[in-house]
FINULUM-965235 format. One record per residue: x, z, y of N, C-alpha, C, CB in turn; residue in one letter. Coordinates in steps of 0.05 Angstrom, whole numbers, padded with zeros to 5 digits, always signed. Each point is the difference from the previous one (the first is absolute). Glycine has a CB too. Layout:
BEGIN
XZYXZYXZYXZYa
...
REM end
This chain:
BEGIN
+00304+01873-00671+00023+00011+00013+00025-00013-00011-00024+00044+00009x
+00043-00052+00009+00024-00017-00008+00018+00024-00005-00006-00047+00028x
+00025+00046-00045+00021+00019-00004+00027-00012+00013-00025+00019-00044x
+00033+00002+00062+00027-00017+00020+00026+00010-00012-00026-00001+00051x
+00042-00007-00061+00032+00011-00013+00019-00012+00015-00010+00003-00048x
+00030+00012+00056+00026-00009+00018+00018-00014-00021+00000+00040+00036x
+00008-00068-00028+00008-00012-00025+00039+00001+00022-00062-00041-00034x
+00074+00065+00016+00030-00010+00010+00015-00016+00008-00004+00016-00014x
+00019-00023+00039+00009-00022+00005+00024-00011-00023-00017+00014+00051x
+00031-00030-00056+00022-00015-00018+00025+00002+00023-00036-00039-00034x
+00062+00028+00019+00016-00005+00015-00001-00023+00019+00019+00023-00032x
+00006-00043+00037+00002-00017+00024-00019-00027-00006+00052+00019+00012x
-00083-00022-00011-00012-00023+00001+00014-00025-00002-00027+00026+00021x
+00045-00029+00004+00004-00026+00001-00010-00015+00023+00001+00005-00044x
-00027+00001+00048-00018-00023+00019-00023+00023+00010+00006-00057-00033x
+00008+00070+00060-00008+00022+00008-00019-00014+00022+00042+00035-00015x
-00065-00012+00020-00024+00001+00010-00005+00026+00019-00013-00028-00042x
+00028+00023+00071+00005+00027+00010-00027+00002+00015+00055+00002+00003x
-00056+00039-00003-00016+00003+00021+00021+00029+00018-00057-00022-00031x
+00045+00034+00052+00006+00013+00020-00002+00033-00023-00020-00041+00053x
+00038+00048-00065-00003+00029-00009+00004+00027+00016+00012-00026-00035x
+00002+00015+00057+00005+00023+00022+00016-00013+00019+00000+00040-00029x
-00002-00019+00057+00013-00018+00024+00028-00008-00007-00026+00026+00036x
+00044-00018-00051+00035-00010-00012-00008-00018-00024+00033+00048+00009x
-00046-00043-00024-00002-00021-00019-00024-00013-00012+00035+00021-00006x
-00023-00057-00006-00027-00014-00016+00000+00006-00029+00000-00040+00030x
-00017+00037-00033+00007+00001-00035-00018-00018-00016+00013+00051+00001x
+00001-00065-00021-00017-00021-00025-00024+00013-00006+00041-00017-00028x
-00061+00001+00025-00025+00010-00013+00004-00004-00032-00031-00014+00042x
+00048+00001-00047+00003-00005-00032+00018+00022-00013-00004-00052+00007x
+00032+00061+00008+00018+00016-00015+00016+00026+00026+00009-00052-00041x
+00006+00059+00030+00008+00024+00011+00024-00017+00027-00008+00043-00055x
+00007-00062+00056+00023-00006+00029-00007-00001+00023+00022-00025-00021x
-00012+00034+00037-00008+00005+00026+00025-00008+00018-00034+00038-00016x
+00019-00044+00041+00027-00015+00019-00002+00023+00026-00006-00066-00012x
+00021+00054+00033-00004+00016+00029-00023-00020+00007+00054+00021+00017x
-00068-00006-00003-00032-00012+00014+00013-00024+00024-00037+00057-00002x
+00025-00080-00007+00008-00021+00017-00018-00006+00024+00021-00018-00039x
-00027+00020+00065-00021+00000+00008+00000-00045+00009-00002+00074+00018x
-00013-00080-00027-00015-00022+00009-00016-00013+00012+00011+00008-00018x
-00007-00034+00031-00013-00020+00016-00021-00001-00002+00028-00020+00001x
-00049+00013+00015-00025-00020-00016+00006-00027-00007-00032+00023+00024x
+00051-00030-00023+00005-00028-00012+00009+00008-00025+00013-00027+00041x
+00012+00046-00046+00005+00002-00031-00028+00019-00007+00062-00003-00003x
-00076+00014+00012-00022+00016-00017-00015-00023-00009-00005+00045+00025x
-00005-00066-00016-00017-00023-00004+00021-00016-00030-00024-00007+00066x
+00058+00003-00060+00002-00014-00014+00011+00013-00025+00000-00031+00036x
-00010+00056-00036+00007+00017-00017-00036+00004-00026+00047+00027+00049x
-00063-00031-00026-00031-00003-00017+00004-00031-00003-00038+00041+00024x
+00049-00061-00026+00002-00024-00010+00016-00006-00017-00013-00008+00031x
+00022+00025-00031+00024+00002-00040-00019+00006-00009+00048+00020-00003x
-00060+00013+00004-00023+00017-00014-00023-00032-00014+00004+00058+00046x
-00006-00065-00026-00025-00023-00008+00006-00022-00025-00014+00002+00054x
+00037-00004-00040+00017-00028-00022+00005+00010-00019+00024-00026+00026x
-00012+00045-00029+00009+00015-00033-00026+00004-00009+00044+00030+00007x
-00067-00027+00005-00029+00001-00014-00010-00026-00004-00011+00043+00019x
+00032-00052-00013-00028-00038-00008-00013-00017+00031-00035+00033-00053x
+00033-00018+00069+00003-00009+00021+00004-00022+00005+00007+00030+00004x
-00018-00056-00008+00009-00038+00013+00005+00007+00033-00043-00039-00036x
+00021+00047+00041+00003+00000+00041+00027+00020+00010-00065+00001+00011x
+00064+00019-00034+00034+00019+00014+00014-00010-00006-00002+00037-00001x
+00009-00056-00021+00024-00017-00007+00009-00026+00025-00017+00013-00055x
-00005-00024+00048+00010-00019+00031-00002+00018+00027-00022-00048-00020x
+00022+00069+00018+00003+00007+00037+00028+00011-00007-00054+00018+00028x
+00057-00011-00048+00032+00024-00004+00019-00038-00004-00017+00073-00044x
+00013-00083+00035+00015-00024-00005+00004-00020+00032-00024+00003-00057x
+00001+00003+00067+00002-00011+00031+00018+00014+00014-00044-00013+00002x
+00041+00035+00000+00018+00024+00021+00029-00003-00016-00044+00045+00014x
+00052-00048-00042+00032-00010-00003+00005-00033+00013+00004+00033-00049x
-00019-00040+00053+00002-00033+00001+00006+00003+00034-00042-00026-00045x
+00027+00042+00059+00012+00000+00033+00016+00015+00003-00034-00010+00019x
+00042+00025-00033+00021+00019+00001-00012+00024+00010+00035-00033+00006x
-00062+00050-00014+00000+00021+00016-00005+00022-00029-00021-00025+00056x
+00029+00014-00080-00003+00017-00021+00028-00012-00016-00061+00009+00000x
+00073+00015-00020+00022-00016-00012-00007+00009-00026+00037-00004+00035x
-00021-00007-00063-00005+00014-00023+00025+00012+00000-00032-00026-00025x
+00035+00049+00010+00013+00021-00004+00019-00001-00028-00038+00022+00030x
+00057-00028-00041+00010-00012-00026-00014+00018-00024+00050-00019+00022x
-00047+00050-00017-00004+00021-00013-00030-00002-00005+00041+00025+00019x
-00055-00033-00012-00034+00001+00002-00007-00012-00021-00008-00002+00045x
-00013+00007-00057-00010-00012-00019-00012-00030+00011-00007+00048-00024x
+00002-00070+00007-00016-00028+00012-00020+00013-00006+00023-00046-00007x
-00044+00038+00023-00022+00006+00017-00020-00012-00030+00019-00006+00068x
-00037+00006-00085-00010-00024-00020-00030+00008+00010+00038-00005-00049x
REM end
């Protein structure tokens, strides 16, 4: 039997990881910030799981997120962390 403990969230992460916490708001999986619920494309949902991939190591999400800035249908954001 695994023992499950709620491990408290921290303050402002930095390099937030939203999900859907309620119909008004998202909130970080890492820390306590929360935004107004943005609702999204399937194009940004796709190029939103292709950060997810590239910040994990991802070679194939890096060149598709690098392709989509290169035709202009993705941009980088100054505030964002580089993608490594």
């Amino acid at each position: 039997m695994v023992a499950r403990r709620a491990v408290p969230k921290g303050g402002d992460c930095g390099a937030h990881d939203w999900y859907r916490q309620s119909t008004e708001l998202d909130a970080c999986y890492h820390c306590r910030v929360t935004r107004p619920h943005e609702t999204m494309t399937p194009a940004d949902e796709l190029l939103d799981e292709l950060e997810r991939a590239t910040r994990a190591g991802s070679a194939a999400a890096e060149s598709a997120v690098l392709e989509r800035i290169r035709d202009g249908s993705a941009h980088v954001v100054p505030s964002d962390r580089p993608a490594r």
